[in-house]
C-alpha positions, 0 to 999 in steps of 0.5 A, a space after each residue: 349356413 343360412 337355415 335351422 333344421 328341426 329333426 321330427 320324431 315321428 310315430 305311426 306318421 304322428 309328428 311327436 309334441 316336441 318336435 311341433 314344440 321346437 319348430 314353433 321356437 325355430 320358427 322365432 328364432 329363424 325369424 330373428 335371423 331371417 333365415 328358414 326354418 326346415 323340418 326333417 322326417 325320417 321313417 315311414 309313414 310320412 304322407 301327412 307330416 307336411 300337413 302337420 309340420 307347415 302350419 308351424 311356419 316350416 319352410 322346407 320339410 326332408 322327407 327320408 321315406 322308407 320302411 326300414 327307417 321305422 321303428 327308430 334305430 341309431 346308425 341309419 338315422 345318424 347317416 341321413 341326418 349327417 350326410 343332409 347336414 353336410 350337404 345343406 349346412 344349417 347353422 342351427 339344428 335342434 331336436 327333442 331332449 327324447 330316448 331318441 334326440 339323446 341317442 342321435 344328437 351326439 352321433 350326429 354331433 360327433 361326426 361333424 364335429 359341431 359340439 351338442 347341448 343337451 337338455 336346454 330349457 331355453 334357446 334365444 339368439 345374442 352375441 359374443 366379444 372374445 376380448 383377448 382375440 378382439 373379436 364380436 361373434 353375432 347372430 349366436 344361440 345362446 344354448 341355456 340349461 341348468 348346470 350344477 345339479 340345478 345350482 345354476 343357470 348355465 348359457 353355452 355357445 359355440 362361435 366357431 363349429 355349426 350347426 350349433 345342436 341342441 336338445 331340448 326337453 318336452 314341455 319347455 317351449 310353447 307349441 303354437 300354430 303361425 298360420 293354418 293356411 301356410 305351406 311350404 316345399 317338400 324335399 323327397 329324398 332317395 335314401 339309398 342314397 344316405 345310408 348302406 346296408 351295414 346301418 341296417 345290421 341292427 334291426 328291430 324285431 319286436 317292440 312293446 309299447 306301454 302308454 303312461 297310465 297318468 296324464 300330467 303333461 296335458 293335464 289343465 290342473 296339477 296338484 304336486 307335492 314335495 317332501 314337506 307332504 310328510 308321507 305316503 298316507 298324506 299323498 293320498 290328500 293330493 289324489 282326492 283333491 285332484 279328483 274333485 277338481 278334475 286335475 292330476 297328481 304330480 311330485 317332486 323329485 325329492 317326494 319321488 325319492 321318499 317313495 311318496 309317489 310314482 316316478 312317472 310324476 315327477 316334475 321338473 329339471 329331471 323329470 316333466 315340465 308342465 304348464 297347466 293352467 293351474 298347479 297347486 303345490 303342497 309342501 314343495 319347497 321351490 328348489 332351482 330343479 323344481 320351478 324349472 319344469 312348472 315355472 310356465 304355470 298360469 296360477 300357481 298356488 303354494 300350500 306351504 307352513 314356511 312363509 319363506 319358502 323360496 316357492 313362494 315367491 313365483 307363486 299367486 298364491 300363498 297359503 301359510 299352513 299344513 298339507 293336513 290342515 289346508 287340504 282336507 278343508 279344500 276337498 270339503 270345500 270343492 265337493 260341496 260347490 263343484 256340480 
């Protein structure tokens, strides 16, 4: 139990952003514990995931290559991970908070019967004293996601099962290259020997793929906004501000409520997590559920009219005023000085 596997989501050979988000975490974590860190691909293609997965700082990378393996279905992808699982007993194993990390981690966690964390907003390794059995746990990860409707800050472990599993969502953890010149060991499996033909009973006949029509997750500049924007109409001052300064549209999950604008754009603990260089956000109050997902941002400007809203206070800025006020005089302000 020496190593921290990362399952990869794989698209048409493309390695998805989470998984290359959370092997630059394992990679700190495996660090911290000086352990491997490996990578696991199911599906077919896979011929170029080593390229793109070593220079993460993987160790050793599981090829399961295999046409049937691709598109994603449940039961052979939860057979291969819990058998490798078995066989290679990692402490640590993590995957994407995604339709498919949500699917296969409590299959996978069930069978082995380790326990599963879901939707984390951060990973980092402490202790544990159990005081009534005078015991210290070490080297544990401590598995930390908001609980309660966000009210608070939940930190989970598990001292005695492994692996310790956890999900955890796009955009939370950095994706950063280690090195591109490293390379690592490449494991190719014969999948026969991992599944049987009754988890191949459900197979995909057709899917179709619509591509999101917005960007917000790449988006360098956001321009969100909370209920305190006051109306649809007033939403559209967000659209032509970001407009002028190339950036995108977001909102909060009580704007999306309100029918002020698009689910797709919703940010924080139950839509994105962002991290543009620059986020503005008008009439957005600052809740707990919120600031989760664009906490991370390099400037954050509050266009609020409370002084105390509790945004303010993570916020580099702070312009005490309406959304009707304060934005119509930035857009005539942007469009005369932007070239």
């Amino acid at each position: 139990m020496d190593s921290i596997f990362v399952y990869c989501e794989t698209e048409d050979g493309i390695v998805a952003d989470v998984s290359l988000e959370l092997l630059t975490k394992g990679r700190e974590l495996a660090t911290r514990l000086k352990c491997k860190l490996e990578a696991v691909a199911i599906g077919h293609p896979l011929e170029t995931v080593g390229s793109q997965v070593f220079p993460y700082g993987v160790d050793v990378l599981h090829l399961f290559g295999d046409a049937r393996l691709s598109p994603y279905t449940s039961l052979p992808h939860a057979a291969v991970l819990v058998k490798l699982f078995r066989e290679e007993k990692p402490q640590i194993a993590l995957m994407g908070a995604t339709s498919i990390g949500r699917d296969l981690g409590p299959r996978v966690s069930s069978a082995l019967g380790s326990g599963l964390t879901a939707d984390c907003t951060s990973l980092e390794i402490g202790e544990h004293e159990e005081k009534k059995e005078n015991k210290v746990y070490k080297n544990l990860l401590y598995q930390i996601r908001p609980a309660f409707g966000g009210n608070i800050v939940a930190t989970i472990i598990n001292p005695e099962c492994r692996p310790q599993m956890a999900t955890v969502r796009e955009g939370v953890m950095k994706k950063e290259i280690l090195d591109a010149t490293c390379q690592g060991e490449i494991k190719q499996y014969d999948v026969s020997g991992y599944v049987s033909d009754t988890d191949f009973v459900v197979s995909v006949i057709d899917r179709q793929v619509e591509k999101s029509k917005t960007n917000i997750k790449g988006a360098p500049i956001i321009v969100a906004g909370g209920y305190g924007v006051g109306s649809k109409e007033n939403f559209q001052l967000l659209h032509e501000l970001a407009a002028v300064i190339g950036g995108e549209v977001g909102g909060s999950r009580a704007a999306v409520d309100a029918g002020f604008t698009e689910h797709e754009r919703q940010i924080g603990q139950t839509g994105l997590t962002v991290r543009p260089k620059l986020y503005i956000a008008c009439g957005i109050s600052g809740q707990i559920q919120h600031i989760a997902g664009m906490q991370e941002s390099s400037i954050i400007i509050s266009v609020n009219n409370d002084a105390n809203a509790p945004i303010n206070s993570i916020a580099d800025y702070v312009v005490t005023g309406t959304v009707e006020d304060v934005l119509p005089k930035m857009i005539k302000y942007y469009k005369k000085n932007t070239k």
